[in-house]
N, C-alpha and C positions, 0 to 999 in steps of 0.2 A: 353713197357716193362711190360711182365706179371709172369715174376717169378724172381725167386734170382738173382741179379748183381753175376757176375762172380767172385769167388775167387781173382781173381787177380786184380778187381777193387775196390780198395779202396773208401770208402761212402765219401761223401763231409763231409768236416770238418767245413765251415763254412756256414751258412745261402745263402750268398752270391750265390755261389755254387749250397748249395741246390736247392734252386730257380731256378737257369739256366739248371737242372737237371730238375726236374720237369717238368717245361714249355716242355724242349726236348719231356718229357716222354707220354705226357700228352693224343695225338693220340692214343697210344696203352695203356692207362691203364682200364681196366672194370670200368663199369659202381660206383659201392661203393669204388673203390677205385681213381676214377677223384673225387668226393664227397671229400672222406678226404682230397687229395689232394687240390685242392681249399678252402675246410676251413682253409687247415692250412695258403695258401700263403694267405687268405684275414684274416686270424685272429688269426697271429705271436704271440702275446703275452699271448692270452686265448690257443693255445696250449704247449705253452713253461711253463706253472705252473698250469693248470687244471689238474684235474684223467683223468685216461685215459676213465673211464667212463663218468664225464662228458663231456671228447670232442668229445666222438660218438654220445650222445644223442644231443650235438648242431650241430652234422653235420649230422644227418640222419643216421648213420649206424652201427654198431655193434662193439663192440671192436675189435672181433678177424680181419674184417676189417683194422683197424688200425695199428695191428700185421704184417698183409700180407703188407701194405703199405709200410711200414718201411721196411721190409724184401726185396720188390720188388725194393728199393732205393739202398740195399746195403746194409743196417745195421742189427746186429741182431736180433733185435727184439726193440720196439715201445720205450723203456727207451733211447735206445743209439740213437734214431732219435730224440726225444724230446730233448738230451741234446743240441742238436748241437742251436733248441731255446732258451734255456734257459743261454746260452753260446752270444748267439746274444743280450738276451734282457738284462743281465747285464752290455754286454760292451756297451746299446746303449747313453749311457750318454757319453761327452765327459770328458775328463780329464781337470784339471782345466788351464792347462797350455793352451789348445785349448780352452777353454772357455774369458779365459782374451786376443784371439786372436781375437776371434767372437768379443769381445767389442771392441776392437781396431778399428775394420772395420765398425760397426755398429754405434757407438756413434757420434755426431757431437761435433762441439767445445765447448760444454758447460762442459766439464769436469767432474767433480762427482755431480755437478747439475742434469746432464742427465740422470746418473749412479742413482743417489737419485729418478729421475720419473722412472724410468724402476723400478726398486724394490717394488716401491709403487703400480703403475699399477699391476704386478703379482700379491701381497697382497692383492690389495682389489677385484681382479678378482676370487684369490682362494677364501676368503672368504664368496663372493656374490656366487660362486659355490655351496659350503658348506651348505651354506642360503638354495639354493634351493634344492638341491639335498639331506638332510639327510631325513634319515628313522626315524621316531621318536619315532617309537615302538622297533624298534632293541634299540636306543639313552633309552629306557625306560629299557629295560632288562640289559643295558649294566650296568646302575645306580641302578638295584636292586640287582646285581650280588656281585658289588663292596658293595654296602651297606649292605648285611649280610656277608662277610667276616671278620672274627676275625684279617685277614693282608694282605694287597693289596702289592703284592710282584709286582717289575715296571722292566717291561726291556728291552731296548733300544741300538741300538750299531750301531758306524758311525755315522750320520746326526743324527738319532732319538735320540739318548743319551742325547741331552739339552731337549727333551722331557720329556722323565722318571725321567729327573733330577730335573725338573721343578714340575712334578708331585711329588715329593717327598717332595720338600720343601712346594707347597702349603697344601696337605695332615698332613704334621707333626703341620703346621702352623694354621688347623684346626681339631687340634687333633685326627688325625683317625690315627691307625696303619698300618706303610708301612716297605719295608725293599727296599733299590733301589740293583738291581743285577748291581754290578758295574763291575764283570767280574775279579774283580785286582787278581792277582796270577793264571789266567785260574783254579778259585776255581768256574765259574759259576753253573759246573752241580751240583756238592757242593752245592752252595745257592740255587737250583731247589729243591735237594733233600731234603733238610731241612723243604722246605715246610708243615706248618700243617693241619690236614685235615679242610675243608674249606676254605683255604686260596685260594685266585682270582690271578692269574696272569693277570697282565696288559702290555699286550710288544703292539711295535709299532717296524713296518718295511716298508719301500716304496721297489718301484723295483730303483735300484737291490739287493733285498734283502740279507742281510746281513745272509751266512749258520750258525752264532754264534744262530743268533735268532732263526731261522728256526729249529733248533736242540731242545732248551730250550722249543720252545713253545711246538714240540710233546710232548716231554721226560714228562713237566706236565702236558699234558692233558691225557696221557697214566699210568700217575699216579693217576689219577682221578679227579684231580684240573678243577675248574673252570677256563677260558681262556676269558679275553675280547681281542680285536686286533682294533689298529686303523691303517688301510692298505689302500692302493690303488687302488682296482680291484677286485671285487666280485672273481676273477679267481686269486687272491695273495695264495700264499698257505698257509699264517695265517687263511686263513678264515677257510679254511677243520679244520685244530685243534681247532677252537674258540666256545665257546658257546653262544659269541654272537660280532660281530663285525661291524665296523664301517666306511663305507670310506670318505675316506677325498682326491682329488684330488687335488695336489699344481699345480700351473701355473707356470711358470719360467720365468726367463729373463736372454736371454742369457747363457741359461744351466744352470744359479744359480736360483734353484727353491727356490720358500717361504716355511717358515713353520708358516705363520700368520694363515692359517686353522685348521693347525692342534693344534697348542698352544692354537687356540679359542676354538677349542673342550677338549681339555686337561681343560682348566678351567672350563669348564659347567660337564664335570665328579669327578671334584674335588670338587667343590661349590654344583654340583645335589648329591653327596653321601655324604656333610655333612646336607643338609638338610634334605634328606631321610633318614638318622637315627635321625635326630633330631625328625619328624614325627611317628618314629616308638615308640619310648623313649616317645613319650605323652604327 
């Protein structure tokens, strides 16, 4: 398939789909665009929230490449192909009701003893992760960011929200100025906009990213605000708005992922920005 799917053929709606499209396709498509294709089916999740420019430069080839890809699949143009990822990678968590199914199946007769090692095992796998894998010059920017801020405005929504919450009480508890975006009355862009200048936004979002945060974090970084972000995936699309961010990859058990990593890092930003102003102060 080397030019537009037929009017009358509707694009795949779902990944699923896609995919078996593809593969079909894959004999007649030129050379840059078997390229995109293959990266996207081997790297599902870095095309469903990267630029479209960074997923030419990881695949070899040129955006407008990627334009034509999309087009030759069926779809308009490279936004409405990407959605159909981005569509897959947030339903790819199960619901919880299928997750308390997966335990049912998985667990032996030890009951919430079993329940209790699963949970710990994910936790100390994230945070041994965490251990190895932080950046500690980004971990440095992220704590000079927050520490010349005059208000570390926190925002978190879904799972992340005991995060920012968390962050607020230690932050108040070690007297730095915070404001937690708590959303109540859908006043959030409100609390964005109120923002003063200087002030750092701190949000955290994992996949499948929460559109409340995704909205908040552009809105102030396009305000001019400083952005830290503790996310998932160099290719999260906190990182594109952040001025400096952080990943933290949880391990799960049985689709219920930890947030021991990321709470550990929540504390070393909250403890590293009151010590770095204590240092700055003399």
């Amino acid at each position: 398939m080397t030019g537009d799917a037929p009017d009358s053929a509707a694009p795949p709606a779902t990944l699923t789909a896609l995919r078996a499209l593809i593969l079909q396709s894959r004999d007649s498509l030129p050379k840059r665009l078997l390229q995109a294709a293959d990266y996207a089916l081997s790297h599902p999740q870095e095309f469903a929230f990267a630029t479209i420019g960074a997923i030419a430069q990881q695949a070899g080839v040129q955006p407008s490449a990627l334009v034509r890809f999309a087009q030759s699949l069926g779809y308009s143009g490279f936004s409405e192909l990407q959605a159909v990822f981005r569509a897959h990678a947030r339903d790819r968590w199960p619901d919880y009701r299928e997750r308390l199914e997966t335990l049912r199946s998985e667990e032996g007769g030890d009951g919430p003893a079993a329940l209790l090692r699963g949970f710990i095992g994910a936790s100390l796998h994230s945070v041994e992760r965490l251990s190895e894998t932080l950046d500690a010059a980004a971990l440095d920017r992220a704590i000079g960011l927050l520490a010349a801020a005059p208000t570390i405005h926190l925002l978190g929504s879904r799972r992340a929200f005991p995060v920012a919450a968390y962050l607020a009480y230690a932050l108040r508890k070690l007297e730095i100025r915070c404001h937690l975006i708590d959303q109540a009355g859908g006043l959030a862009p409100e609390q964005v906009a109120l923002m003063a200048p200087g002030d750092v936004l701190l949000a955290v979002s994992f996949s499948p990213y929460a559109p409340a945060t995704l909205e908040l974090v552009a809105a102030a970084a396009a305000r001019g605000h400083g952005v830290v972000a503790l996310t998932d995936t160099p290719f999260s699309p906190l990182a594109a708005s952040a001025s400096a961010w952080l990943e933290v990859a949880e391990a799960d058990h049985a689709g219920f992922r930890s947030l021991a990593g990321t709470f550990a890092l929540a504390m070393t930003l909250a403890v590293g920005t009151a010590e770095a102003r204590l240092r700055a102060a003399g």
